[in-house]
C-alpha positions as CSV (number, residue, x, y, z in Angstrom):
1,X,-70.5,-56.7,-49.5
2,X,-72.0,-58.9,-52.6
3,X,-70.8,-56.6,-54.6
4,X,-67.1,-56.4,-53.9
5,X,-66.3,-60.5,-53.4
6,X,-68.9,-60.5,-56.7
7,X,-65.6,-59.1,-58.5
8,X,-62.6,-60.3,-56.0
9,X,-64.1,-63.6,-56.0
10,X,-63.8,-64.2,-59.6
11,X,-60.3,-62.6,-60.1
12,X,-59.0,-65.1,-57.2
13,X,-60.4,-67.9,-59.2
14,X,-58.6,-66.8,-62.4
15,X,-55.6,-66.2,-60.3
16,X,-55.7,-69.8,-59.8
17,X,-56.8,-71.1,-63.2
18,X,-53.7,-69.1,-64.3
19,X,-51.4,-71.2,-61.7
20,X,-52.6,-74.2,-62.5
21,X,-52.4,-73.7,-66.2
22,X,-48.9,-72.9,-65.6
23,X,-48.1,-75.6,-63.3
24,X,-50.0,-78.4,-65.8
25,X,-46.7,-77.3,-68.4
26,X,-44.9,-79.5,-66.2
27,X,-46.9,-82.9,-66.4
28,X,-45.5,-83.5,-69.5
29,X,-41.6,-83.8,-68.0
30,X,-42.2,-84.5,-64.4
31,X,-45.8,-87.2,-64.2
32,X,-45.4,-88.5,-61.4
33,X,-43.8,-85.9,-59.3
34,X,-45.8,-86.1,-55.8
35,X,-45.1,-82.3,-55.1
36,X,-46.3,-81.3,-58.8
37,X,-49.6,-83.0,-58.5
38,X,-49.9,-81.8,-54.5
39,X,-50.0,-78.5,-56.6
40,X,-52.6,-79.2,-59.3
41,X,-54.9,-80.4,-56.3
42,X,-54.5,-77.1,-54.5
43,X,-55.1,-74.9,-57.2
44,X,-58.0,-77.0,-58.7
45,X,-59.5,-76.6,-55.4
46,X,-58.6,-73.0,-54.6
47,X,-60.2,-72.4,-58.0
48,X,-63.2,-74.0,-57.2
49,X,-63.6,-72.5,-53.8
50,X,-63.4,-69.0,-55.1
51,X,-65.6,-69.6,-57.8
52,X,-68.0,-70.9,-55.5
53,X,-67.5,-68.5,-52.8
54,X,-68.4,-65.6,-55.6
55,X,-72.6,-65.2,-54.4
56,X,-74.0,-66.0,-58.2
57,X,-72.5,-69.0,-58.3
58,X,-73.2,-70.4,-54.9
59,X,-76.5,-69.2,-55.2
60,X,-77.1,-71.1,-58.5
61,X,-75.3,-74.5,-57.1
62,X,-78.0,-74.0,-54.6
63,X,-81.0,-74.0,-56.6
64,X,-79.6,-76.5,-59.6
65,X,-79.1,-79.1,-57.0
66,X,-82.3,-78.4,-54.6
67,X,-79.6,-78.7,-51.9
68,X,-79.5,-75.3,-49.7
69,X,-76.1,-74.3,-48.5
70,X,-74.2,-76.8,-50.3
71,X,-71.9,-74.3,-52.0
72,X,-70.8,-72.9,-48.6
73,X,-69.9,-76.7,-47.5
74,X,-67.8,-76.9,-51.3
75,X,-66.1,-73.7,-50.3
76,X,-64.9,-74.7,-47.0
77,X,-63.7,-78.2,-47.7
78,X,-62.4,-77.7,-51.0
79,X,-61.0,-74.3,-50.2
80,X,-59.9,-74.6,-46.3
81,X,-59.4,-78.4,-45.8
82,X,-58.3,-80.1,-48.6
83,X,-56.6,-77.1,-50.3
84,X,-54.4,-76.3,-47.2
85,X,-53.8,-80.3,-47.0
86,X,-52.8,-80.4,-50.6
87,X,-50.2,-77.3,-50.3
88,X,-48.3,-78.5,-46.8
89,X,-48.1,-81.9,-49.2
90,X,-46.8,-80.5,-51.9
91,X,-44.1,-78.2,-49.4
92,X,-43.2,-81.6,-47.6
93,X,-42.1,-82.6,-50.8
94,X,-39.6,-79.8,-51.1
95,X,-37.9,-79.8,-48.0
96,X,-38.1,-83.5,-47.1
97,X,-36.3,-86.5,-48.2
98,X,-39.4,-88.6,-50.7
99,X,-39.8,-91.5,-47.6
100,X,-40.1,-88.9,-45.2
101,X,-42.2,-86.5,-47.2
102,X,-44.7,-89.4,-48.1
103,X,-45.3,-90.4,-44.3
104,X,-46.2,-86.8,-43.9
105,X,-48.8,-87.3,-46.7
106,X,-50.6,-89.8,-45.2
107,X,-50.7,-88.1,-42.2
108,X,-52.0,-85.0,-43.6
109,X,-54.9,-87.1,-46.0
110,X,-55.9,-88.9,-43.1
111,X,-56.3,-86.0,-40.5
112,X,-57.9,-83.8,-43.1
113,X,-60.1,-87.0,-44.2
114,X,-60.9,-86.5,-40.1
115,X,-61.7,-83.2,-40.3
116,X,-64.1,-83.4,-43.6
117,X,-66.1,-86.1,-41.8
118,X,-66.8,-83.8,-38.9
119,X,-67.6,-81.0,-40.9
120,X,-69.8,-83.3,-43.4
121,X,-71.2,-84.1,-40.2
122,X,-72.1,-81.2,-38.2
123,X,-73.4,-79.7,-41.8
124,X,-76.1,-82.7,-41.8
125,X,-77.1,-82.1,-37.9
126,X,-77.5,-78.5,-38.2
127,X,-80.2,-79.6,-41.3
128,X,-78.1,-77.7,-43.5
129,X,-79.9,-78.8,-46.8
130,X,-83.3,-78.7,-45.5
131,X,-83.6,-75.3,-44.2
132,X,-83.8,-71.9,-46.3
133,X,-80.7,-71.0,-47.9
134,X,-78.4,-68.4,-45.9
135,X,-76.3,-65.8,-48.5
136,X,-73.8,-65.9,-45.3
137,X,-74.0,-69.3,-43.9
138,X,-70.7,-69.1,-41.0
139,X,-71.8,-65.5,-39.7
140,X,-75.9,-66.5,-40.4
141,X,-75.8,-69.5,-38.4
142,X,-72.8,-68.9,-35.9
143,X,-75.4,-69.2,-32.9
144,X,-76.3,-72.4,-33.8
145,X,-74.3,-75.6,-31.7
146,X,-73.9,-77.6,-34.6
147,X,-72.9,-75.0,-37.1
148,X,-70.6,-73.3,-34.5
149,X,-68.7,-77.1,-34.0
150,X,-68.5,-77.0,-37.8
151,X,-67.0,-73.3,-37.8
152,X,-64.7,-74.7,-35.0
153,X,-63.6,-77.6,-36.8
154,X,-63.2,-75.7,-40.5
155,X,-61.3,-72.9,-38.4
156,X,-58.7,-75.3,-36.6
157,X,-58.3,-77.6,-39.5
158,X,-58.0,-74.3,-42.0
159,X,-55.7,-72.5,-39.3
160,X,-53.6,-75.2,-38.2
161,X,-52.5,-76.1,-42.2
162,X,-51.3,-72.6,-42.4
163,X,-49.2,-72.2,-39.0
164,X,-47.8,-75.8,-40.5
165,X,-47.1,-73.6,-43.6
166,X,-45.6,-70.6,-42.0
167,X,-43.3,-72.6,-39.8
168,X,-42.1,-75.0,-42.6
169,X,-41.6,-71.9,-44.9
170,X,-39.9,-69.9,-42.3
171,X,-37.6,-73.1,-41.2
172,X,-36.4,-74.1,-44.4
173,X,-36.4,-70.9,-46.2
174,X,-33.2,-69.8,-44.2
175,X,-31.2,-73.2,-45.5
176,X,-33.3,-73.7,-49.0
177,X,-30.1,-74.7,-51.4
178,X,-31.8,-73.2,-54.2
179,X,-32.3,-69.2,-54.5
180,X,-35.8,-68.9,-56.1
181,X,-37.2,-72.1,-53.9
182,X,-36.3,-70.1,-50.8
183,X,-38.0,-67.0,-52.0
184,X,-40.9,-68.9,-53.0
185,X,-40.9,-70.3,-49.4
186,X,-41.2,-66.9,-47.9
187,X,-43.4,-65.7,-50.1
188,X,-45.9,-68.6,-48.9
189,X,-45.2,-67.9,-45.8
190,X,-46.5,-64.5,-46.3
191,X,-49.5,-65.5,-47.8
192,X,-50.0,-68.3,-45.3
193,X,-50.1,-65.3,-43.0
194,X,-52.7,-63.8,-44.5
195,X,-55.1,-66.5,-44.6
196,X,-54.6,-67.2,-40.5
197,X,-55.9,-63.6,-40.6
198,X,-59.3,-64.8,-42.2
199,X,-59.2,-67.9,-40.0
200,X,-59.4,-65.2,-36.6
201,X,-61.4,-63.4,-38.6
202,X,-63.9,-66.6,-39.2
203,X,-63.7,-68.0,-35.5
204,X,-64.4,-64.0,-33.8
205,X,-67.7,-64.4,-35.3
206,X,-68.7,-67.4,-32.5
207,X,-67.6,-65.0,-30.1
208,X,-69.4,-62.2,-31.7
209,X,-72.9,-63.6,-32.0
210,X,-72.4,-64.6,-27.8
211,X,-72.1,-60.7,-27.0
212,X,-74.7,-59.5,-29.2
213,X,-72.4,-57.8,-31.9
214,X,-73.0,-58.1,-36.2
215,X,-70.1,-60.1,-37.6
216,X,-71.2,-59.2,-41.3
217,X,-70.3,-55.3,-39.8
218,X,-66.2,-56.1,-40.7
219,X,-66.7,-58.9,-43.5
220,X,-64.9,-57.0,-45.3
221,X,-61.4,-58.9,-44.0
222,X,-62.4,-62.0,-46.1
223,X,-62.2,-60.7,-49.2
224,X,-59.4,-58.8,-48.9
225,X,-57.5,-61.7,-46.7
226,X,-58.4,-64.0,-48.8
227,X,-56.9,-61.8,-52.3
228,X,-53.7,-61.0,-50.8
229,X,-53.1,-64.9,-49.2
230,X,-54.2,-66.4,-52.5
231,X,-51.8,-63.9,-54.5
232,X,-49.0,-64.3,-52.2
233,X,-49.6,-68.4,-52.3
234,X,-50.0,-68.4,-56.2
235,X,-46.9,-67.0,-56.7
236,X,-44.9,-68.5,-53.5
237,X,-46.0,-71.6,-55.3
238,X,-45.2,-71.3,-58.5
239,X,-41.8,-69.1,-57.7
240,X,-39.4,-72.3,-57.9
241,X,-40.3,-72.6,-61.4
242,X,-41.0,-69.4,-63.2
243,X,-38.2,-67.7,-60.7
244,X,-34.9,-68.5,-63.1
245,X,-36.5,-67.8,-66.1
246,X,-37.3,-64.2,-64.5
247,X,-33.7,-64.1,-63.1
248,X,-32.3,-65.4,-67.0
249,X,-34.2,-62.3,-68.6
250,X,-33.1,-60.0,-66.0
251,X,-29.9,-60.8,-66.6
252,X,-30.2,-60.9,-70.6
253,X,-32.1,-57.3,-70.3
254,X,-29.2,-55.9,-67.8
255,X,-27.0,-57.5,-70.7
256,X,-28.6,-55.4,-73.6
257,X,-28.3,-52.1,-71.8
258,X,-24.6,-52.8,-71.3
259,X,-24.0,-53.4,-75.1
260,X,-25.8,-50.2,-75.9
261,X,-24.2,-47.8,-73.7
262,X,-20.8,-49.8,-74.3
263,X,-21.3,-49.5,-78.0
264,X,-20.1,-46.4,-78.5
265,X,-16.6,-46.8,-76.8
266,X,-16.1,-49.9,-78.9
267,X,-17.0,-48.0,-82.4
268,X,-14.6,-45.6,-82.1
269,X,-12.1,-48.4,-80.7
270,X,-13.2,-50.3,-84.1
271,X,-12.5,-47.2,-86.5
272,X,-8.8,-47.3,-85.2
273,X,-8.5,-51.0,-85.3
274,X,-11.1,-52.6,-87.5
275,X,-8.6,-55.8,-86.8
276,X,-10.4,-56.6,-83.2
277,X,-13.6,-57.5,-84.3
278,X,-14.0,-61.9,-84.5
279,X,-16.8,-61.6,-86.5
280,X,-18.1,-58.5,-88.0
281,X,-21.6,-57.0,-88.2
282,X,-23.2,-54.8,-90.3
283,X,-23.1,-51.1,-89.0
284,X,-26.8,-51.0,-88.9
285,X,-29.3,-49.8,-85.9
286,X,-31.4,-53.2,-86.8
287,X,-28.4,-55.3,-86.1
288,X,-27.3,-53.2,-83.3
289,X,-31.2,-53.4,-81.6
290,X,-31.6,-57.4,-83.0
291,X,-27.8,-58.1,-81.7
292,X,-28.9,-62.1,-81.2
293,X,-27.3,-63.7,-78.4
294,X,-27.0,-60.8,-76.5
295,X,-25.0,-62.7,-73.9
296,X,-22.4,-63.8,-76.3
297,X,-22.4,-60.6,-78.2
298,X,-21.8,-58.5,-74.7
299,X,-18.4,-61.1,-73.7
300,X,-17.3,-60.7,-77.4
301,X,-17.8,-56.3,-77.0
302,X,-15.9,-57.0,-73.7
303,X,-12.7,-58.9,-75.7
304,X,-13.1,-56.5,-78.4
305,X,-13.0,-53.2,-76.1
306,X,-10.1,-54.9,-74.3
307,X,-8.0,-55.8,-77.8
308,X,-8.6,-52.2,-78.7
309,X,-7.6,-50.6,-75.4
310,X,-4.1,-52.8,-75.9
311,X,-3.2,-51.9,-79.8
312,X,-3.5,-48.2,-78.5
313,X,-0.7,-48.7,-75.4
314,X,1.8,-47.7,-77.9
315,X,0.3,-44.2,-78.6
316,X,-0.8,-43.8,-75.1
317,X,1.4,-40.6,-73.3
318,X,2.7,-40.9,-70.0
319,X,2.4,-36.8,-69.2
320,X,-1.3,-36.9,-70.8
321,X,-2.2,-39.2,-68.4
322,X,-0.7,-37.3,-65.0
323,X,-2.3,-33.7,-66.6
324,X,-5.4,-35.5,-66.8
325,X,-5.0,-37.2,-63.1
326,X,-4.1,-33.7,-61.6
327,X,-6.8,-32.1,-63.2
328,X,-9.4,-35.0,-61.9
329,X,-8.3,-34.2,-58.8
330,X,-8.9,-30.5,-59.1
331,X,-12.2,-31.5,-59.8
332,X,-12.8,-33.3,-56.8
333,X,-12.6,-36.6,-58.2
334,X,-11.8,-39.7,-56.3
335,X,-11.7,-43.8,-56.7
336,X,-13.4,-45.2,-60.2
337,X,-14.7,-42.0,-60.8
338,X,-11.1,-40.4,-61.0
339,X,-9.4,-43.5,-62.6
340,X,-12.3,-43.6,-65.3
341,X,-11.5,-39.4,-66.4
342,X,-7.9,-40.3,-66.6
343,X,-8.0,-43.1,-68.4
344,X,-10.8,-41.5,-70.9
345,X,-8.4,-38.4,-71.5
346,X,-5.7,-40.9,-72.2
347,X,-7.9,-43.0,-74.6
348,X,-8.9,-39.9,-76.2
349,X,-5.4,-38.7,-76.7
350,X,-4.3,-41.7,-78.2
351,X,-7.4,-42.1,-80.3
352,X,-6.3,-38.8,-82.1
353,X,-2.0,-39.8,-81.9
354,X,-3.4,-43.1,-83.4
355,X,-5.4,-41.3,-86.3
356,X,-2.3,-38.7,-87.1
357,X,-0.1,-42.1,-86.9
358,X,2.0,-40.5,-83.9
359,X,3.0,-42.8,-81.2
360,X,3.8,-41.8,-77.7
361,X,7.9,-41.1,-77.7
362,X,8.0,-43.1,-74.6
363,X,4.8,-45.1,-74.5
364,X,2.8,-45.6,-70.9
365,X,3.3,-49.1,-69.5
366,X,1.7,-49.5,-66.3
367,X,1.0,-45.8,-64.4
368,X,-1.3,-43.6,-66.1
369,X,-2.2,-46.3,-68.7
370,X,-5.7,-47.2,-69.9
371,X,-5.7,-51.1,-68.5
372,X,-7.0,-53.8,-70.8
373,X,-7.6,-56.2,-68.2
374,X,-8.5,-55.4,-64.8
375,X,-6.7,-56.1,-62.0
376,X,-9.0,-58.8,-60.1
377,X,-8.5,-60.8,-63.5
378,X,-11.3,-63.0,-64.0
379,X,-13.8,-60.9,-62.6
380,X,-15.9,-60.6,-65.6
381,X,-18.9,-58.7,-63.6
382,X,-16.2,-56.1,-62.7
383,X,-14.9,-55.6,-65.7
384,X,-17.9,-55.1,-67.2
385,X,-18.6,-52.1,-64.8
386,X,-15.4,-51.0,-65.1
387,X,-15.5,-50.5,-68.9
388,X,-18.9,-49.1,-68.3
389,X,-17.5,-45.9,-66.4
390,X,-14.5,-45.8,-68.5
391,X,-17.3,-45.1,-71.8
392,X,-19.5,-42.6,-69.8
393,X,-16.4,-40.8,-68.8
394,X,-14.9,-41.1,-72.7
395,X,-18.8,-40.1,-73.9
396,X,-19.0,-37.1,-72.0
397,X,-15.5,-36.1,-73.4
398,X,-16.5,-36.7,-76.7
399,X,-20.0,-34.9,-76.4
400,X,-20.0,-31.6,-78.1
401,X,-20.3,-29.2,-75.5
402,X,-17.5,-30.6,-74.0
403,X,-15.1,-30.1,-77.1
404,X,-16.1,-26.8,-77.5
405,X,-15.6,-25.9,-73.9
406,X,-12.1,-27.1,-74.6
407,X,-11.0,-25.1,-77.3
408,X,-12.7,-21.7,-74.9
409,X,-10.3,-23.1,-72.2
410,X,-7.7,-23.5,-75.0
């Protein structure tokens, strides 16, 4: 058991350092946010409890300081009390108006201020840091009145923080205005779960020692309780901030792959009417890979597809279109699917009329016709996918083996 909270230990602690690096970004713009610095404590402690809780390091607090089993008294009140404390703070904060949420703080100080008394307390009765050190000091000692009051108290204090936790995160998760805070919320909440898991975990081991059993037999829960409530809290935590930035690149990546698999459709729109392009590019794959602001360049590929699509209406054939719409149908096709193959057969058509410099005798006008605009106008996310499926149905078209199956069929 050393050896695996030896390595989970430390990478909980770094988990931590890494929040609280993130968070300290923040000072600079928000210094005297209650919340923010709610959060600095709770890391700062977390971090210190786990590097504590990893068996080097408490051993060596140990013997620096002469003191024996003052690292396991660190871990608990920096890691249960006053890091649970710190977090239901710092979540007050969120959800509560600032009068409201600072009345809560000086609740939570003072009973957690309680709390550390009686565990400083029953640490000091139970001689503590006059006996021999115990590598396990809640499951080595659990048989002992004082030290099982101080379990007690660590467990109810500990426990009680993250019920608080769940029910706030679960309450004002479901009415959170903001989309990534009431993600973040849940996301607590579900590592406040898993931390109530190593507080029954903690607390079975008074009951254990009474019927003769060997807690250390399933110690194995608190490192892995402790790695996935620490995880889940870390990023729960943080969410509200690094959230739209995730959600902003998602979106600019989602972006990117629409330009490329658009581009096509808009080239050979270009080559027929080099005239729709606002500001043109060089032809290169650099400046087609490095297109800038990709958000901007993906609403100007949008107008530019759509000026294209309306300089070709005049060479755009009524009786190519219903061929093409009975043949979709032949094919099974149905909805965008069947709309998208008629209007690429059309586009194609009148790609080639424009090239030849024939127009349509009687050009399409509204049935059959490659829209430039669609018909929830406005809907710029639907047009977007729209256009999409009109240039994977024009692509496959165009692909070779496609042409050449025409001309068999021809």
């Amino acid at each position: 058991m050393p050896g695996v909270k030896s390595v989970v230990f430390p990478v909980c602690a770094a988990i931590c350092v890494l929040a609280l690096l993130y968070k300290l970004r923040d000072v600079r713009r928000h210094p005297r946010d209650p919340a923010l610095i709610a959060l600095l404590v709770a890391f700062s402690c977390k971090a210190a409890s786990f590097a504590l809780s990893t068996p080097r390091v408490s051993a060596a607090v140990d013997a620096r300081t002469g003191v024996p089993d003052l690292g396991a008294l660190g871990i608990h009140l920096l890691g249960g009390v006053a890091s649970s404390a710190a977090i239901l703070i710092a979540i007050a904060y969120w959800v509560h108006p600032p009068q409201q949420a600072r009345r809560r703080a000086v609740r939570l100080l003072a009973s957690s201020a309680l709390c550390a008394a009686a565990m400083l307390t029953m640490w000091v009765v139970a001689d503590s840091g006059t006996g021999p050190r115990s590598p396990h000091y809640l499951l080595q000692n659990a048989h002992r009145p004082a030290v099982t009051v101080y379990l007690l108290v660590y467990v109810a204090a500990f426990g009680t923080g993250m019920v608080e936790i769940i029910r706030l995160c679960r309450r004002y998760g479901r009415v959170a205005g903001r989309q990534w805070l009431c993600r973040g919320l849940y996301t607590t909440g579900i590592g406040a779960s898993a931390y109530l898991v190593y507080c029954v975990h903690r607390a079975s081991a008074v009951i254990a020692v009474q019927l003769g059993l060997d807690p250390l037999r399933w110690e194995l829960t608190t490192p892995l309780a402790n790695s996935i409530g620490i995880s889940f809290l870390a990023a729960g935590l943080t969410m509200p901030s690094w959230g739209p930035k995730a959600s902003d690149l998602n979106q600019k990546l989602r972006n990117f792959a629409n330009y490329q698999r658009l581009h096509s459709l808009w080239r050979a729109l270009y080559r027929a009417n080099p005239h729709i392009v606002l500001e043109p590019r060089p032809s290169t794959l650099l400046a087609r890979i490095r297109p800038g602001d990709i958000n901007y360049r993906l609403y100007r590929e949008i107008i530019e597809i759509q000026d294209g699509l309306l300089a070709l209406r005049p060479y755009m054939d009524p009786a190519v279109s219903e061929r093409a719409e009975r043949d979709a149908r032949r094919a099974g096709l149905s909805g965008e699917g069947l709309n998208a193959a008629v209007q690429a057969t059309a586009l194609t058509h009148a790609l080639t009329a424009k090239s030849a410099d024939r127009p349509a005798e009687e050009p399409a006008e509204a049935a059959g016709a490659v829209e430039p605009y669609p018909a929830g106008r406005g809907d710029y996310g639907a047009e977007v996918a729209r256009l999409l499926s009109l240039a994977r149905a024009y692509a496959t078209l165009s692909s070779p083996q496609d042409s050449s199956r025409k001309r068999s069929t021809a």
